[in-house]
N, C-alpha and C positions, 0 to 999 in steps of 0.2 A: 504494500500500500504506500501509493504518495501524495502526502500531502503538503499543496502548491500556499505560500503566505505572497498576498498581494504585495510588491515590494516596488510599487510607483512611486509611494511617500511615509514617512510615517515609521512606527515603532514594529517593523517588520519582523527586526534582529532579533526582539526579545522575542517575540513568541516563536518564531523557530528555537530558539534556546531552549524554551518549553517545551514544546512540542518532543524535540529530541533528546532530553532529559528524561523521556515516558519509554522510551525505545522503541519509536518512529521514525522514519524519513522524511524530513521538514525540508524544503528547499525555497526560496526565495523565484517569485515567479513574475516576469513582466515583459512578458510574448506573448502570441498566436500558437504558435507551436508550445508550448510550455504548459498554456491555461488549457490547451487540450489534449493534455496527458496525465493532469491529475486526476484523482481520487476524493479528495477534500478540498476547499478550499478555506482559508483565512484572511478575511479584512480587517486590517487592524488599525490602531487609534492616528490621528495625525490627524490632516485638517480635508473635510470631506468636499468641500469646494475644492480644492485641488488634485483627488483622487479624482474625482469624476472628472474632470475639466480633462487630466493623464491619461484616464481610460478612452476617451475621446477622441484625443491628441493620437496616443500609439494604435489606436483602430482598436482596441480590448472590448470597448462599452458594448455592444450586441453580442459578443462573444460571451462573455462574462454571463451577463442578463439572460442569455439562453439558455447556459449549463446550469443555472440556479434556475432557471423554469423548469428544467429536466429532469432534476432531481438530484443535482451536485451538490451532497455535504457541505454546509456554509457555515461559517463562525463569524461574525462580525463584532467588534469590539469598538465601545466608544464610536468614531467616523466610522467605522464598518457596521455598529448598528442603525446608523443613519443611512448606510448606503444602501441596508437592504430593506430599508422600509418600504412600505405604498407609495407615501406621501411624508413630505416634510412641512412641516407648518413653519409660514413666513423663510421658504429658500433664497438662498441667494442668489442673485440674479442667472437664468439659465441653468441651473441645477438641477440634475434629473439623477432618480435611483434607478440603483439596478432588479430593487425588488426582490421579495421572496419572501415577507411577513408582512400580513393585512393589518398595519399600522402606522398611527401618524407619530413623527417625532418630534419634538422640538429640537432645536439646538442651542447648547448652550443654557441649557435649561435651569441650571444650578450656577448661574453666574458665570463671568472670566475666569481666567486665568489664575487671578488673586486670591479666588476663591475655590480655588481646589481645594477638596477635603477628602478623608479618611472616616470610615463606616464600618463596622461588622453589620453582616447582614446574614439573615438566615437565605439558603435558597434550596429550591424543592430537589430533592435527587440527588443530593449530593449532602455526605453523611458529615458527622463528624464536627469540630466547632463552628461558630459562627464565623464567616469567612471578611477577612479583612480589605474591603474594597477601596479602591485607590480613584477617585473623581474629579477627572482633568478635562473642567470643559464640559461637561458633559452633556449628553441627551439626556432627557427621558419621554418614557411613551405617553405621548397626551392623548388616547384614543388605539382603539383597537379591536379587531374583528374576531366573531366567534370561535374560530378555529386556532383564536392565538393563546396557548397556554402562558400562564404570567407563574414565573416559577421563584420572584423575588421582588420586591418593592420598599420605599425608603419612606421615610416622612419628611416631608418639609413644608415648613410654615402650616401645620397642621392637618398637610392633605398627603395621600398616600398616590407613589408614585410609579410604576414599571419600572427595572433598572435591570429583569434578563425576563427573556423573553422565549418561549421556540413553538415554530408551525411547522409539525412537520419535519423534514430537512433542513430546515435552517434554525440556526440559534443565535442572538445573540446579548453580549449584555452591555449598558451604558459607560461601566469602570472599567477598567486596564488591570488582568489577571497578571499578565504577563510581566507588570513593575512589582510583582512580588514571587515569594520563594515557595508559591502555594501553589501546587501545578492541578489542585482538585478541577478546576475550571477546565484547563485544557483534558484529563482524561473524562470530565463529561463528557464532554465533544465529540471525545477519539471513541469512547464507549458506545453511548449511548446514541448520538447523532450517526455517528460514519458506524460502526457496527464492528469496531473492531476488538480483538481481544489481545490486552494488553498482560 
């Protein structure tokens, strides 16, 4: 099994790191040829205006967007939860997902940059303590469709919010697994999502 981490922009390195820390094949992927040889894929954190503008650019964006219509194993993290939403509420100008969970997201939704923060959060499926989430920038889900299982959500300012998400083949969550030493996140993915046995 291989699985390809979108490496246009963004914190590619670390989740390969993860990934191949489980005893998998993680490879950095940003072709034609490349995105249609893998087995999984991973989008990971960076800035989602620019992922997509790249996918565009290097001819990816219908490639991509098809293998996730198909049934290609998808992890989206942070800008990669935003990339696989339906719909983003208030995009940036020209800004299109690649789709594969019936949800809208905000961006940014927890404030700048300034305002990154740090969380334990319970989430469904995955045993063991509550998991330390890392919130840079983030999305979260303002809306979403019947078939979207919500497998973890945060409070702020009194309201409760979607922070992982999965329909299906596609998962993902608003924090960044992969800026910590806690790889439960990624062998979700590799388990449960792609079907692998680790």
């Amino acid at each position: 099994m291989k699985v390809g981490v979108l490496a246009l922009q963004g914190d590619f390195r670390e989740h390969i790191a993860s990934i191949t820390s489980l005893g998998v094949d993680a490879i950095p992927v940003k072709t034609a040829q490349e995105i249609s040889a893998i087995d999984a894929l991973v989008i990971p954190g960076g800035e989602s205006t620019t992922i997509s503008k790249l996918a565009k650019a290097f001819d990816l964006f219908d490639l991509i967007k098809a293998r996730i219509a198909d049934g290609l194993p998808t992890y989206g993290s942070c800008a990669g939860m935003i990339m696989v939403a339906r719909e983003i509420q208030d995009p940036a100008s020209g800004q299109e997902t690649f789709g594969g969970i019936d949800m809208v997201v905000k961006r940014n939704a927890f404030g700048r940059q300034v305002e990154s923060f740090e969380s334990d959060i319970e989430i469904s499926g995955i045993a063991g303590p509550a998991f330390r989430a890392v919130f840079i920038r983030a999305p979260w889900v303002e809306s979403y469709g019947p078939g979207v299982e919500i497998l973890a959500t945060t409070l702020t300012d009194g309201k409760s919010h979607a922070v992982a998400v999965r329909q299906g083949k596609v998962f993902a969550t608003s924090f960044h697994p992969e800026l910590t030493h806690d790889h439960r996140i990624h062998r979700y993915f590799l388990e449960s999502v792609v079907g692998a046995q680790l």
